[in-house]
N, C-alpha and C positions, 0 to 999 in steps of 0.2 A: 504494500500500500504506500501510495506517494504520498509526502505531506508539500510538496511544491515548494518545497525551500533544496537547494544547490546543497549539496553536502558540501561539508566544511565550509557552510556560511557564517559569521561572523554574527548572525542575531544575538542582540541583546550586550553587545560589547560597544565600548564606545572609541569611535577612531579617533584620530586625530582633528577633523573637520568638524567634527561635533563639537570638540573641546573647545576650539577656536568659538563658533557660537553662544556656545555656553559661556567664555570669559567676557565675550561681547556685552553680550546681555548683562551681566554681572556688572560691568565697567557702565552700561547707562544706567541701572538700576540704583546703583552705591555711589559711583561718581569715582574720581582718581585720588580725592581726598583721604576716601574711607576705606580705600582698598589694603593700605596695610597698617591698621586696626584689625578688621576683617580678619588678615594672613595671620597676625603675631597673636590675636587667640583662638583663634583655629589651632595652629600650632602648640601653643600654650593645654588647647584641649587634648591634642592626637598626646601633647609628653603625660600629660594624669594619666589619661586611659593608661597608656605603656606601662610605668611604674606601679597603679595600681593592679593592671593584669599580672607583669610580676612577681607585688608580694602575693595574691590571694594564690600565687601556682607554689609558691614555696611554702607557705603557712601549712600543718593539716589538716584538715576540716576537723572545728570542734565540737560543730554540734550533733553530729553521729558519737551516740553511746553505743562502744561496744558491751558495754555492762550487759543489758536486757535479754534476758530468759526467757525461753518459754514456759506458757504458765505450767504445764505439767511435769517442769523438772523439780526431782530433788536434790537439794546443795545444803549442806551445813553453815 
């Protein structure tokens, strides 16, 4: 069954020409004043996310108790 798309088509990726439109747009919506405010917390957000993905990968999860029994055992 065809689905009418070109194998190894590129759907849903975004090239190059796209991006170019997209800063376009970016640049009359914000203006050239505001664009790097805009960058420097953007970037400011991408470095939190990082560190804090990070430590939660080094921490162990604390709130898994491995204590918990089932109810019909017996333990002293």
């Amino acid at each position: 069954m065809e689905t009418g798309l070109a194998k190894g088509s590129n759907m849903g990726m975004i090239g190059g020409f796209e991006w170019v439109i997209i800063l376009v747009i970016v640049l009359l919506l914000f203006g050239p004043s505001k664009l790097p405010q805009l960058a420097k917390g953007l970037g400011q957000s991408v470095k939190e996310f990082r560190d804090a993905s990070k430590k939660n990968a080094s921490e162990p999860d604390k709130e898994k108790s491995p204590d918990i029994k089932p109810e019909g055992s017996k333990e002293a």
